[in-house]
C-alpha positions as CSV (number, residue, x, y, z in Angstrom):
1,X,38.7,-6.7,-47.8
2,X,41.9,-6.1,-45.8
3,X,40.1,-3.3,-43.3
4,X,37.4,-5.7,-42.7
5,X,39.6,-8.4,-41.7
6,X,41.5,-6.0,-39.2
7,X,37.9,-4.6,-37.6
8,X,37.3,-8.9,-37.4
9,X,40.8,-9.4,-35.7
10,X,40.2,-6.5,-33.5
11,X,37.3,-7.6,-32.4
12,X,38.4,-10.9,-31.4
13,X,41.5,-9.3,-29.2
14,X,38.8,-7.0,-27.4
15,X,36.8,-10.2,-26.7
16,X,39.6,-11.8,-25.0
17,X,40.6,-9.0,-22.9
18,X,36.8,-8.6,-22.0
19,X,37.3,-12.2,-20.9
20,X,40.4,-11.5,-19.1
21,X,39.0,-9.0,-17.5
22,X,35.8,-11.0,-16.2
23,X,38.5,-13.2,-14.6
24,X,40.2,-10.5,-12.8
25,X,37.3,-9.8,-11.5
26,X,36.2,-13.2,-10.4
27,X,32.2,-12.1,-10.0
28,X,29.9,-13.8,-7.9
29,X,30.0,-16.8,-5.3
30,X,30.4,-20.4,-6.2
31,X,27.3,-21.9,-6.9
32,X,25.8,-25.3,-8.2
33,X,26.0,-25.8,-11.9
34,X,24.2,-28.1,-13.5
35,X,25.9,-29.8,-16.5
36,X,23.0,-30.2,-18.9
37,X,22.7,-26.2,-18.3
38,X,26.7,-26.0,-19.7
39,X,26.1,-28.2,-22.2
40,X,23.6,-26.2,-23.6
41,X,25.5,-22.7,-23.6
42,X,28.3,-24.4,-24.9
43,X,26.2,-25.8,-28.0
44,X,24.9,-22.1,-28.4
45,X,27.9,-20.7,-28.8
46,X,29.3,-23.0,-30.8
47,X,25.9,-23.3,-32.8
48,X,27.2,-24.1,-36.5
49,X,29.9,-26.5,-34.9
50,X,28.3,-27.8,-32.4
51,X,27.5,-31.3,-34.4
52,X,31.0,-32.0,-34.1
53,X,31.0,-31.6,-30.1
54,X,30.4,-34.7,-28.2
55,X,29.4,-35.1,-24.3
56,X,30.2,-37.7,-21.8
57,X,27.8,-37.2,-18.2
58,X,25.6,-38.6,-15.9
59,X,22.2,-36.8,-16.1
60,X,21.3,-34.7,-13.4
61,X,25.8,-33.8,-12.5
62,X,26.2,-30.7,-11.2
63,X,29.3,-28.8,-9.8
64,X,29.9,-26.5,-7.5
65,X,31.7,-23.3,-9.3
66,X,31.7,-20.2,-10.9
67,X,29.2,-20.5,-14.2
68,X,30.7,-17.3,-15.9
69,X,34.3,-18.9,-15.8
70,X,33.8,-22.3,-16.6
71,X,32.0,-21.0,-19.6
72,X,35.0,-18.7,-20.3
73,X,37.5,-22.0,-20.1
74,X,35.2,-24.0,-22.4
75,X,34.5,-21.4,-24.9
76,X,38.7,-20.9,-25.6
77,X,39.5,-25.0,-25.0
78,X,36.6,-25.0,-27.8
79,X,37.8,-22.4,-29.8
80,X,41.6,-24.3,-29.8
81,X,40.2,-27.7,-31.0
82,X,38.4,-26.5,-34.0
83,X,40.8,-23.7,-34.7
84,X,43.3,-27.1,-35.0
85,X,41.8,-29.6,-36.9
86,X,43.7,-31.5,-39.6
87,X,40.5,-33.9,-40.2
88,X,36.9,-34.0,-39.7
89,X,36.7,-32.0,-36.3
90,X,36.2,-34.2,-32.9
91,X,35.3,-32.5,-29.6
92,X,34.7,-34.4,-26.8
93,X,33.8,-32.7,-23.2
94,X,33.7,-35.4,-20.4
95,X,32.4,-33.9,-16.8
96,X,32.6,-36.3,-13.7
97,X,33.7,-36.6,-10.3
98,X,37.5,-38.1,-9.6
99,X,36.4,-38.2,-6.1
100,X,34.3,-36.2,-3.4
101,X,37.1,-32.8,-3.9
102,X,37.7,-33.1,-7.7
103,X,35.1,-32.4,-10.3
104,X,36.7,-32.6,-13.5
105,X,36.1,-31.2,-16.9
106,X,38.2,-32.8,-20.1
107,X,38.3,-31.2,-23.1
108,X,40.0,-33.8,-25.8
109,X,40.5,-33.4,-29.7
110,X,41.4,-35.2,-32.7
111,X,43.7,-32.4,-33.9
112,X,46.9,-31.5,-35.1
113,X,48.2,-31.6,-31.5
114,X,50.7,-29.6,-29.8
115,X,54.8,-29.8,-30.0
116,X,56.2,-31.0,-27.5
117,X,58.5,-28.1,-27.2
118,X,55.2,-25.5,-27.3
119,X,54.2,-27.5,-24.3
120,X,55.2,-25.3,-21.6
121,X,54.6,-22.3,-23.4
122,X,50.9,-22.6,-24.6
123,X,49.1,-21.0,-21.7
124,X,51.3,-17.6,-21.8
125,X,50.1,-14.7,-22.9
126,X,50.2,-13.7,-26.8
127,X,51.7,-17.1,-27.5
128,X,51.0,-18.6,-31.0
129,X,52.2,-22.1,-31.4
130,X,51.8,-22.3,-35.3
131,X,51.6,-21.1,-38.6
132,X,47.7,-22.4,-39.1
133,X,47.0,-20.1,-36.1
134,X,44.2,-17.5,-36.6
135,X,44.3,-16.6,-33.1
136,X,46.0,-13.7,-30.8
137,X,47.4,-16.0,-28.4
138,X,45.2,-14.8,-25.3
139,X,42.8,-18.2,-25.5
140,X,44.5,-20.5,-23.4
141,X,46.1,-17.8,-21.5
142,X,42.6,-16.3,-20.6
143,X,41.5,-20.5,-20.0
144,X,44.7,-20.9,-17.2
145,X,44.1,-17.3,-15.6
146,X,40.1,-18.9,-15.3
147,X,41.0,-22.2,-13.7
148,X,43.2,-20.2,-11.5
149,X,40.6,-18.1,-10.2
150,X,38.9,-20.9,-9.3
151,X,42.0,-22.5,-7.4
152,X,41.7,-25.0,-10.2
153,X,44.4,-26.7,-11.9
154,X,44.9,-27.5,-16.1
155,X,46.7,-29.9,-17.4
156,X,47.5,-31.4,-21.1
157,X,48.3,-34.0,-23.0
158,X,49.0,-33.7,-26.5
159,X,50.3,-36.0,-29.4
160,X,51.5,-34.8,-32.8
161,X,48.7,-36.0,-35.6
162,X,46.4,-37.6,-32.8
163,X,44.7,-34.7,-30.8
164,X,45.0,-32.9,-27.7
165,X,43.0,-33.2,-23.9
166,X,42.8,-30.8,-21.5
167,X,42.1,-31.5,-18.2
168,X,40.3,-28.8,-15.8
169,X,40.8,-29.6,-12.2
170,X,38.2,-27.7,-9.9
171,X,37.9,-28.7,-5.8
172,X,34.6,-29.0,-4.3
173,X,34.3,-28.0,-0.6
174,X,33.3,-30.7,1.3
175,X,32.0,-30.6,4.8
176,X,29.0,-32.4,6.5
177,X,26.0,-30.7,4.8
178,X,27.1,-31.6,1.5
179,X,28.7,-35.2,2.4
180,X,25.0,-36.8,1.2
181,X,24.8,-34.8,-1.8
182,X,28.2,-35.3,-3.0
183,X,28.3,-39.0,-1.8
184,X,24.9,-39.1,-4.0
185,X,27.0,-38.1,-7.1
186,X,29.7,-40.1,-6.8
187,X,27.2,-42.9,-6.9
188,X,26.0,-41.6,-10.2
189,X,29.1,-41.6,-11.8
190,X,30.5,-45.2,-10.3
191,X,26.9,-46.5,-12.3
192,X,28.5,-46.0,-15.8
């Protein structure tokens, strides 16, 4: 019934200012997250669609960061690409090193994709790009205020009837006592 669907609706909207909130907050210090450890949250959340979420990393990648907000960006890219499937849904999260400062996260979808005119629009608050939205429009806000608190950087790429990636951009801090490590994972990732 209609009251129902408004306590649903609510519900959602408190979530995301819950999340917002975590953001403004920024808790904790960086610290090293290990990728099989995010894939697994991210499959709990997402428990009923999670056969339709693919990964692409080396065993054993971590990242430095903060856990609570990557898993606050994944959960609303997530959210976005089954929210905007026109076919059988298609998530695929790729982790990996660009180079010894940029650990990426990509988040890519065979959705309905994103107008090029919504483009600059998508990350600001309460914005709601289409009619097939069920959302409040504080996803990918709540996602850009997240990488920002991590001095990150998103990006996207989007084409109509094709799908949609989202690239996370986080910098690792790189001095002497880490140079082994880090040099250790890029070596990983230059393998596949």
């Amino acid at each position: 019934n209609r009251f129902d669907e408004e306590i649903y609706e609510m519900g959602k909207t408190l979530e995301k200012l819950l999340a917002l909130s975590i953001v403004n907050q920024s808790p904790g210090e960086n610290e090293e997250i290990l990728v099989n450890h995010l894939v697994a949250t991210v499959d709990q959340i997402f428990n009923k669609k999670s056969d339709c979420i693919q990964y692409n990393f080396n065993d054993g990648l971590s990242f430095n960061s903060k856990s609570s907000l990557i898993e606050l960006i994944l959960k609303a890219l997530v959210e976005n690409a089954l929210a905007f499937q026109h076919k059988r849904p298609s998530v695929i999260i790729s982790f990996y090193f660009r180079n010894e400062e940029e650990f990426i996260i990509e988040v890519t979808d065979n959705g309905d994709g994103i107008h090029k005119q919504d483009l600059p629009k998508i990350f600001d608050m309460f914005f709601v790009g289409s009619t097939k939205s069920e959302g409040n429009g504080l996803g990918l806000f709540v996602a850009k205020k997240a990488v920002e608190a991590l001095n990150g950087k998103i990006s996207v790429k989007s084409e109509i009837e094709k799908g949609t990636t989202f690239e996370i951009k986080i910098l690792q801090e790189v001095d002497e006592s880490n140079q082994i490590v880090l040099n250790k994972k890029l070596d990983l990732v230059k393998e596949d």
